[in-house]
N, C-alpha and C positions, 0 to 999 in steps of 0.2 A: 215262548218266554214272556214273563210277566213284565208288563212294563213299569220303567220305575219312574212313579211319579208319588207325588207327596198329595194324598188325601185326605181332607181334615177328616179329627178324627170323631167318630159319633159318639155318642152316650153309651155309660154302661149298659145301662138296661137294652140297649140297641144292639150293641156288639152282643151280650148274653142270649139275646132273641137269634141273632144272627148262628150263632155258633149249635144254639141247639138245632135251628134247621139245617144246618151244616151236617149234625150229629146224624142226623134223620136220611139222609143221602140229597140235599137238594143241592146240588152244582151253583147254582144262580148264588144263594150265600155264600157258598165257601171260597166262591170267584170273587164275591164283595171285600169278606174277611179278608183272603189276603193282597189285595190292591189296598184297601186301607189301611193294612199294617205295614208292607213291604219296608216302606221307608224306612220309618222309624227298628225295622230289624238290621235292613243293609246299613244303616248308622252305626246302631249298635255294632254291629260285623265288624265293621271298620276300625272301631278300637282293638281289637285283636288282630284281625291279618291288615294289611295293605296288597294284598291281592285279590284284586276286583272278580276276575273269574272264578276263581275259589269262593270267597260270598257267595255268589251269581249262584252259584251249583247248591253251596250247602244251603241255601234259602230254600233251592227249587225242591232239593231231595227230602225237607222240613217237610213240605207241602205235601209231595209225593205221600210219606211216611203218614200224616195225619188224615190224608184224605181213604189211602187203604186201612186205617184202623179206627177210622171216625166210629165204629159203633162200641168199642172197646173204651174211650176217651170219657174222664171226668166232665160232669156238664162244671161250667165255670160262670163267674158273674164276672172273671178278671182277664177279659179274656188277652192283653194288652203281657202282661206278667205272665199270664201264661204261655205266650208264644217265645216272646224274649226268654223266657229260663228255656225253653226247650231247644232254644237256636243258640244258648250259651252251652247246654249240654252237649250238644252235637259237634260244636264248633271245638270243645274242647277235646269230643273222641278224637274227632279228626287229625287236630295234632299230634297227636298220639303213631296214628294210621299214617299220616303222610309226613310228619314237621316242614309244617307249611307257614309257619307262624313266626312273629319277628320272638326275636329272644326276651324273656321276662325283662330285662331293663330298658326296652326298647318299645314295650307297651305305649299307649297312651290313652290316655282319654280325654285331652284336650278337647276342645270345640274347634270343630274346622268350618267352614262354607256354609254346607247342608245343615247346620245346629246351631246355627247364628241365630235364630227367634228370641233370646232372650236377650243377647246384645244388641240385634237391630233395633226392640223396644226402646235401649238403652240411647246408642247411639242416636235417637234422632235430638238429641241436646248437643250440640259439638262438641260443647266444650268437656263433657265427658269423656269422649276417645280414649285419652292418656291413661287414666283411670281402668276402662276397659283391659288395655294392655298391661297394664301391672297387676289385674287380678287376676289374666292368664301368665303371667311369669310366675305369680304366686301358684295355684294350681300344679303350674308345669313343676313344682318341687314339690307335691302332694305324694305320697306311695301309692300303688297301681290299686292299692284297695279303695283308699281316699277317692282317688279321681274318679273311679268305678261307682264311687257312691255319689258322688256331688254331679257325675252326669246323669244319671237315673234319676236323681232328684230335682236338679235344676232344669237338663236338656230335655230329659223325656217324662216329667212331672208326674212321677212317681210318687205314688203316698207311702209312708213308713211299711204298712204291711205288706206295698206288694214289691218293695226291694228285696224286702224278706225274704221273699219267695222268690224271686231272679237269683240273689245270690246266695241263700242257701245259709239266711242266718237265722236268727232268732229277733222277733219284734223289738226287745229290748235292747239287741245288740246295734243292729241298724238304730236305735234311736241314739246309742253309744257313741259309735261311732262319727256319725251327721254329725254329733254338737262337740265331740273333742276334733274334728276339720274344721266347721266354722271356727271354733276358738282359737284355733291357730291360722287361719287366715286374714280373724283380727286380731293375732296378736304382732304378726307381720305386717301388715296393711295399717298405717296411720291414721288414714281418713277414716276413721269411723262412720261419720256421715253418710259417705256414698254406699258404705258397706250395708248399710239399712234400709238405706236407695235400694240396694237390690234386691235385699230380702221382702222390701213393702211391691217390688215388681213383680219378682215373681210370685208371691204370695195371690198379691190381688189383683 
């Protein structure tokens, strides 16, 4: 079992390196790639089920699945998007195969513990807190596509083109969608101010 620990994550060009000698049969990368991605997939996972040992399995059989057809496999420079769409495809068979998954209104993609990085940025001002807490009450009434999209991009800092490819849209849509969410979580949120606080954080 792979263990789960959160790995900063390396350069594209580093992951792309990685992945071709992945493609090549070298074990030693392919055991890098997924220790450095683990997290950020069991994250992702986590907005679809709440059950741990389901993750657990569909990460491992992900792994399984890629490492017996690594010579078949697209070489990639994304390689981050490219895991994540393939752990949302699987995760979605799955449901299918087993409904193991909480009900469509029950989704979320809040930020829990583990995806706190851009709040703890946040948070080290106190007096922001409160602030914190009303931009996830806002969120928490986003549609399961919204908050899909504002954690990709906010949690797991994702560029417009490679949500694209997670969720199976069109470049232009993802750029659609992103700015009709923020508009409406300044159009609900009064502070403007802080709202640009955030965008200047996580931006830069």
């Amino acid at each position: 079992m792979i263990n789960e620990v959160d790995i900063s994550p390396k350069s594209a060009d580093y992951n792309a390196n990685l992945w071709l000698k992945f493609k090549s049969g070298d074990s030693a990368a392919f055991a890098e790639l997924s220790q450095t991605h683990y997290r950020a997939l069991y994250n992702y996972a986590r907005k679809f089920s709440d059950d741990h040992e389901f993750i657990r399995d569909c990460i491992q059989e992900l792994y399984l699945e890629l490492w017996e057809r690594r010579a078949f496999l697209n070489e990639t420079a994304f390689v981050k998007p490219y895991l994540l769409k393939a752990l949302r495809h699987k995760l979605l068979k799955e449901k299918v195969r087993f409904q193991r998954f909480k009900e469509h209104k029950e989704l979320s993609f809040d930020a829990d513990e583990a995806d706190l990085s851009v709040e703890s940025r946040i948070i080290e001002d106190e007096h922001l807190k409160h602030q914190i807490k009303r931009l996830n009450q806002i969120v928490s009434h986003l549609s399961k596509r919204q908050k899909e999209i504002i954690y990709l991009r906010f949690y797991q800092n994702l560029e417009h083109e490679d949500i694209a490819h997670v969720m199976n849209l069109g470049r232009q849509s993802v750029a659609n969608l992103l700015y009709r969410t923020i508009k409406e979580i300044k159009e609900i949120w009064v502070p403007a101010e802080f709202f640009w606080a955030l965008i200047l954080t996580v931006f830069y």
